[in-house]
Structures are given as structure tokens and as C-alpha cells.
C-alpha positions in Angstrom: 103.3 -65.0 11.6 99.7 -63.9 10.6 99.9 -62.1 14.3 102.8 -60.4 13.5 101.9 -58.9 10.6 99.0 -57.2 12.1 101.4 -55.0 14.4 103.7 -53.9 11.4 100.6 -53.0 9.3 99.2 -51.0 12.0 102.9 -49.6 12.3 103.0 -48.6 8.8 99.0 -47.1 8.8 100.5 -45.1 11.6 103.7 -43.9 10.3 102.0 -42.5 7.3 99.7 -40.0 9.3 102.1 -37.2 10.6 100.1 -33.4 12.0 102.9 -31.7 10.0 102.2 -32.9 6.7 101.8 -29.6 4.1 98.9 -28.9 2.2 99.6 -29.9 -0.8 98.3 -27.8 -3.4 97.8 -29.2 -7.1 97.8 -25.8 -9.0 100.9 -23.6 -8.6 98.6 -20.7 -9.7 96.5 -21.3 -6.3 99.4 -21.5 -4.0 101.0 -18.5 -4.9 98.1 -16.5 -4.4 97.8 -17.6 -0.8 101.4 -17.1 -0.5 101.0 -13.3 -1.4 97.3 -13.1 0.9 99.9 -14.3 3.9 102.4 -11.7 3.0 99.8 -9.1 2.4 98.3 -10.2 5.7 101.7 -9.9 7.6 102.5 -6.8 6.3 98.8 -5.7 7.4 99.3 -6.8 10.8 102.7 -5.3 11.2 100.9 -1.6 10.2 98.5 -2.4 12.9 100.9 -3.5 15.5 102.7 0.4 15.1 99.3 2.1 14.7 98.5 0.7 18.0 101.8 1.4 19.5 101.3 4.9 18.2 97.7 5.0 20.0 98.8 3.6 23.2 102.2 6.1 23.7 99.3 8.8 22.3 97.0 7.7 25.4 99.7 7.4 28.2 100.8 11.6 27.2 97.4 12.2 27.7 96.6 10.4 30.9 99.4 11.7 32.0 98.8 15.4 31.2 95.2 14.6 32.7 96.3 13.4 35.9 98.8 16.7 36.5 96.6 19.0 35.5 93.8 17.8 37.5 95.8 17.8 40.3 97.2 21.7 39.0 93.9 22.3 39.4 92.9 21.7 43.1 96.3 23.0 44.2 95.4 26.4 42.4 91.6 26.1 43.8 93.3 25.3 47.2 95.4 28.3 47.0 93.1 30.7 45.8 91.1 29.9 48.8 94.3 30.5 51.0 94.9 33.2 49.1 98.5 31.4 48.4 99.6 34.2 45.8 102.9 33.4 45.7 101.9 29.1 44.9 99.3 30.7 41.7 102.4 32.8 40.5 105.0 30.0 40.4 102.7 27.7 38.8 101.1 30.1 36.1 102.4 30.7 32.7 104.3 34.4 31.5 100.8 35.6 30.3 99.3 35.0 33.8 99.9 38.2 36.3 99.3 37.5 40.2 98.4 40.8 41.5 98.7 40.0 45.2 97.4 44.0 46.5 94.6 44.2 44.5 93.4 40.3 45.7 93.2 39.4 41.4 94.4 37.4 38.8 94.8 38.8 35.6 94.9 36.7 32.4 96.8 38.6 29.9 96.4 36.7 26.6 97.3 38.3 22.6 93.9 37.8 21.6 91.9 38.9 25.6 92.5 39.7 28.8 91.0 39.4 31.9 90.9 39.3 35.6 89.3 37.2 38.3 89.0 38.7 42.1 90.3 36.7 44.6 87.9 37.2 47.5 86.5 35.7 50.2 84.5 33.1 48.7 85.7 29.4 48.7 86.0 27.0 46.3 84.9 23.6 48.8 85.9 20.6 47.0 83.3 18.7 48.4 81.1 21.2 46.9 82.6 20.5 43.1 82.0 17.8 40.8 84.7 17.4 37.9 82.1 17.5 34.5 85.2 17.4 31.3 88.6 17.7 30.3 89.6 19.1 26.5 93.4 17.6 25.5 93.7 20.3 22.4 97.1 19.9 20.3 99.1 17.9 23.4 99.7 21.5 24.7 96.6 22.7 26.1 94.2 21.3 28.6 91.0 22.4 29.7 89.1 21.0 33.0 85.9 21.8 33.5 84.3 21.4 37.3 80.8 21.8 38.6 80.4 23.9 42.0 77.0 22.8 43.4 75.1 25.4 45.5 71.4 25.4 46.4 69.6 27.0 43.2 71.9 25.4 41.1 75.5 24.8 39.7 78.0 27.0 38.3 81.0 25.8 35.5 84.7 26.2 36.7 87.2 26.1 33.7 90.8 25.9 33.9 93.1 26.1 31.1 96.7 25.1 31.3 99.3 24.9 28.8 102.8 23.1 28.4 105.9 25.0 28.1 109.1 23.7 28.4 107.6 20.4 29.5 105.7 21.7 32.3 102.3 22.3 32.3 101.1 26.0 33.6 98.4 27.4 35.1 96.5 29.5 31.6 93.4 30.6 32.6 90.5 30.1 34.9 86.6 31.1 34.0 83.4 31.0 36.1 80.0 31.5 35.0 79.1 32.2 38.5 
């Protein structure tokens, strides 16, 4: 009997420890305070959750718009130096004039104008380094390139903007 009993107090000790027990708070004062810290905490988290969402959707239309006009802008590099007129025109925006005769591009903005000369110097790729990229307003880009050469470096920018969900070929400025 007495070895008996030692099992079914050991049961009992053991039945009375349970993981899920609840705190169990004495003031009522105390609990609700923590209940309204978790709710404030939840409701914290939740902002979070969409602010992040919001950054992330934020980041992928800017990688995005990075990634085609990066590539926009060693097509048009590529075709200035093939003299591919007719590639610059179709990828430029209404402001941009290809004038294929004269060998230039003119950049016909409200506020300035100008025009680059298409001659025979090339752009080599190997020779350019890619140095920035400006994401203004999620319709403008600018890239900014390096083109190494013996004394020095000059500073190729591109602008491009998005119209109609396309992104177009803007402007294009050398320091050189």
C-alpha cells in the first residue's frame, strides 16, 4: 500500500503542473493595461507590416525602372555609335528630334534645348564605368556613366522619362 501511494502522489504533483496554465494576475487594474499594450502593440505591428509592403512594391518599381533604363542606355550608346538613327528616334520621347542629315540630336525641352553631334567618336563600353542613377518622382531617371580616357574621365548623363508606361529616351549630356 505505502508503495502505491507514492505513484499516485507523484501522479497528482504532476497533473497539477500544465505549460498552459495563464498568468494569473491579482489586480484587474494591471491586466487590463497589458491587455491594451498587446492591442496597442498589434495594431503597431500591423502599420508596420503595410509600411513595409509599401517600401518593398516602392523598391521593386524602382529596380525595375533601373534595370530598363540602364539597359535604354547602352542600346542608345550602341546606336549612336552605329549611327542607328532610326533605333534613337523610336525610343526617344516627343521632345527628342533625331535629325538623321545633319548627324544630331536635338533635345527640345519647354524650359532648354539642345543638340548633341553624332560623329565619329565611339562610346566603347569597355571604356565606361556606370558612377549613379537619380529615380526623381517614379517618372524620371537619370544614369550617370564614366568614359575613361588617358588624361582623365568625362560624365555621360542620360535622362529618360515614363510616358504611357514606357520609359523614353530624354536627354543625354557630356562634359567631354
Amino acid at each position: 500500500m505505502r508503495l502505491m501511494s507514492i505513484p499516485i502522489l507523484l501522479l497528482l504533483m504532476l497533473s497539477g503542473c500544465n505549460k498552459e496554465s495563464p498568468i494569473v494576475l491579482e489586480d484587474s487594474e494591471e491586466r487590463e493595461e497589458l491587455i491594451s499594450q498587446i492591442d496597442q502593440l498589434k495594431l503597431e505591428n500591423e502599420q508596420l507590416k503595410s509600411q513595409l509592403n509599401e517600401k518593398e512594391k516602392e523598391l521593386e518599381i524602382e529596380n525595375e525602372a533601373l534595370r530598363t533604363t540602364m539597359n535604354l542606355s547602352l542600346t542608345v550608346l550602341s546606336a549612336m555609335n552605329n549611327k542607328d538613327y532610326a533605333y534613337i528616334a523610336s525610343v526617344s520621347s516627343t521632345d527628342v528630334i533625331v535629325k538623321e542629315e545633319e548627324k544630331k540630336i536635338l533635345f527640345n525641352h519647354p524650359n532648354s534645348s539642345h543638340e548633341v553631334s553624332i560623329n565619329d567618336e565611339k562610346y566603347l563600353l569597355e571604356k565606361l564605368e556606370f558612377r549613379f542613377y537619380d529615380f526623381e518622382d517614379k517618372e524620371k531617371m537619370t544614369i550617370g556613366f564614366a568614359e575613361h580616357f588617358f588624361e582623365g574621365h568625362s560624365t555621360l548623363y542620360f535622362e529618360f522619362i515614363k510616358q504611357d508606361g514606357e520609359w523614353l529616351f530624354y536627354n543625354f549630356i557630356t562634359n567631354a
